[in-house]
Phi, psi and omega in degrees: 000136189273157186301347215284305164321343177286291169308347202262297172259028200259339164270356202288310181341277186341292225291351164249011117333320186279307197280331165290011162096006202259104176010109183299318211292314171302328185298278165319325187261359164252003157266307188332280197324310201258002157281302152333318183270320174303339194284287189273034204011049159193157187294330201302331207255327204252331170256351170277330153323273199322345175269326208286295219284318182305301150326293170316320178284285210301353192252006187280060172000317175263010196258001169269354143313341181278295192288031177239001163297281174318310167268036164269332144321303170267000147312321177289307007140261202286347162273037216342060139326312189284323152307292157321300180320310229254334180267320172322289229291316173328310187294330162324272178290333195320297190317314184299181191260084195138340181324313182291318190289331214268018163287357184270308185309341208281317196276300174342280215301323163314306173315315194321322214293335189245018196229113184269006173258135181282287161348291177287340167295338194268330192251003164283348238221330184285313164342271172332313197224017168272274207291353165307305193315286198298340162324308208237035145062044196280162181274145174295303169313328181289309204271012177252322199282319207305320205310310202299266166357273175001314194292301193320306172319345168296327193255002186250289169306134172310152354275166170202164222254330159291347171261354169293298167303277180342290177320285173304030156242329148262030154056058178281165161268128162320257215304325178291299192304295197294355157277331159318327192278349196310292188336271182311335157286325132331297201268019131299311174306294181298353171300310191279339164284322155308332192281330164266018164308322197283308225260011188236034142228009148295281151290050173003280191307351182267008178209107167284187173228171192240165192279159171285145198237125181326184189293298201292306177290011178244336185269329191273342127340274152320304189290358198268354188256026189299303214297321184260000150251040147250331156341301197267358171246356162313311202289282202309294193307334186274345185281340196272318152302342167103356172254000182242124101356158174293305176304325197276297183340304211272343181300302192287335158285331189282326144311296171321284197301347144297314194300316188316316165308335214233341207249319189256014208039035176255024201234095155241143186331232141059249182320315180310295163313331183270342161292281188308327171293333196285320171314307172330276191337300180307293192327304161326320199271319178299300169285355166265354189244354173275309177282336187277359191272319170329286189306295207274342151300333207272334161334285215294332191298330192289328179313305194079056197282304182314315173286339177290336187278330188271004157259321177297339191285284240272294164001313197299289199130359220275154169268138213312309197301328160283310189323302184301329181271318167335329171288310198279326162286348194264332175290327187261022138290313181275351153354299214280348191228010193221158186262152179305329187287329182290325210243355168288286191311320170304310193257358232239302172320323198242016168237009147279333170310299184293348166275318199307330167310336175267161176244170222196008166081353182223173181291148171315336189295277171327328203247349149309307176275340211249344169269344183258006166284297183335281187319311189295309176318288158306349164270333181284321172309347186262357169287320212257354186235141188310196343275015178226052179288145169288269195289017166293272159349310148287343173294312184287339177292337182277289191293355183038320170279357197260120209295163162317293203307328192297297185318310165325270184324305163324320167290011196280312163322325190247330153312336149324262142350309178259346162303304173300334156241026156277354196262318180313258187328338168301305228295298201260106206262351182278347176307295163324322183267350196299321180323282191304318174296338190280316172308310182280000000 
């Protein structure tokens, strides 16, 4: 067998590897591991990895930005930011017929902004805003989907902890993806608000509305979400101005929003320790799943799967613009059975070389950012559409009565919603870029 046949069948190996349950980060470093050694017939090239690669992943300067994005997060958390947000936004919208739900999107979108995890935005922001919905009498599929959808905006608004990754592995500038990334991210939100405009005047009966809260209890509102938009403009504004790095940026929110947290009493011993461990924890589940994507690129490099694939593409014949949405579909296919973070590091080393390759009418720069938008859009839609939505699955563990399927169905609306702007955003690619040309 040859390595290219090696390389070959070393994804069928993964995805069933995968379906047995075995952690993906174990999963990639034990096909990495055991492919490098069938490649180079000796062990000795598989343990100077494990010394090399591991050393190399875990020493890495710019990967200590996730964890300080993530305890910014749980800092945001325990200053009860998310609350705040989320009743701000509620005093506003509440009234309308979809309001509460659709005040949920408002606050997830706030959160995202001091928070890079999508996850965490879906179960911090379910914490919150589940018994209001049901309070004011929202259907359980409505109100577990708005959240899961919700969620996504943690990994689409700057800062994120996926666009991060994405920057180190196609050697982005981190602050240019993330102003590429504001717009969309925007018109994510407004998406998912419109979609629950339509959808609870279909279905009436899924939604009720709450009474209006005067002028004057809606601006004293406002003021209570002060701390996170100086968060986000200390953090975002200082990278952009040039006196924080993206890494000094994320230490200094994440330091304010403790201080905030500690100010507002919601920082007790107990809850501290338990914020540093949950970070760990992530950070640990990101980085293990970061050293096994280590071993198995550096596998597929010995293979050469990448340069074959990127000759059979040019071979085809195909025009950049089909190559991409073909590229864009097999992500929101592999979406459906793999979590974004697995599926960045996996696909990302051996399908960008081959798009920066094609023209596409714009500079590499340009078309870096503007693919990795793309790309992000479409891995967020795979949180959220079956049958392995992540956050579907934490939003529904939370409400506990409301069957799976109500969730499933419910979503339909906001997969929708991100099909269409990602089709918007193909179509028009300066909607993305404009930001960064107009900053830069």
């Amino acid at each position: 067998m040859s390595n290219l046949e090696i390389g070959l069948w070393s994804f069928p190996v993964l995805i069933a590897i995968i379906f047995l349950r075995v952690p993906i980060g174990l999963a990639m470093m034990v096909v990495g591991a055991g492919g490098t050694y069938l490649v180079s017939g000796s062990n000795l090239i598989v343990l100077s990895q494990l010394k090399d690669v591991t050393y190399s992943t875990f020493s890495s300067y710019s990967f200590s930005i996730i964890p300080m994005f993530l305890l910014m997060g749980q800092f945001a958390t325990l200053g009860g930011m998310s609350a705040a947000l989320f009743k701000a936004a509620e005093t506003w919208l509440g009234h309308k017929k979809g309001g509460v739900a659709m005040s949920a999107i408002g606050a997830c979108a706030g959160f995202g902004a001091i928070c890079g995890s999508s996850t965490a935005t879906a179960a911090t922001m379910g914490q919150v805003a589940l018994p209001e919905l049901r309070k004011y009498g929202y259907s359980g599929g409505l109100s577990t989907a708005t959240l899961a959808a919700g969620g996504t905006l943690g990994i689409l608004i700057p800062p994120s902890v996926i666009l991060v990754i994405y920057a180190i592995l196609t050697e982005q500038n981190i602050a240019k993806l993330f102003m590429a990334a504001f717009v969309p991210g925007l018109l994510a939100a407004l998406g998912y608000i419109l979609a629950i405009s339509v959808y609870v005047r279909i279905f009436p009966e899924s939604a009720n509305t709450r009474e209006r809260v005067p002028y004057a209890q809606r601006f004293r509102a406002l003021v209570t979400v002060w701390p996170v938009l100086m968060i986000f403009v200390v953090v975002i504004g200082g990278i952009y101005s040039g006196i924080f790095t993206p890494t000094e940026a994320a230490a200094v929110g994440a330091a304010g929003t403790a201080l905030l947290a500690i100010w507002n009493g919601g920082v007790t011993w107990p809850k501290l320790k338990q914020a540093i461990v949950d970070t760990g924890n992530s950070t640990a589940m990101i980085f293990f799943i970061l050293l096994g994507a280590s071993f198995l690129n550096s596998f597929l490099a010995l293979t050469q799967v990448p340069q074959e694939a990127a000759r059979i593409v040019t071979e085809f014949g195909l025009s950049p613009w089909t190559i991409l949405a073909i590229v864009l579909f097999l992500y929101l296919l592999f979406g459906c059975i793999m979590d974004s973070l697995s599926m960045i590091l996996l696909t990302v080393p051996i399908i960008f070389p081959i798009m920066i390759g094609l023209d596409f009418g714009m500079p590499p720069e340009d078309f870096a950012l503007w693919f990795g938008i793309l790309v992000l859009i479409v891995v967020e839609v795979g949180l959220i559409t079956p049958p392995v939505g992540i956050n579907l699955f934490v939003i529904n563990s939370m409400a506990g009565d409301i069957p799976i399927r109500e969730t499933f169905r419910n979503v339909a609306p906001f997969v929708i919603t991100d099909i269409i702007r990602v089709i918007i955003l193909t179509m028009f690619p300066g909607i993305t870029l404009f930001m960064v040309w107009w900053v830069y």
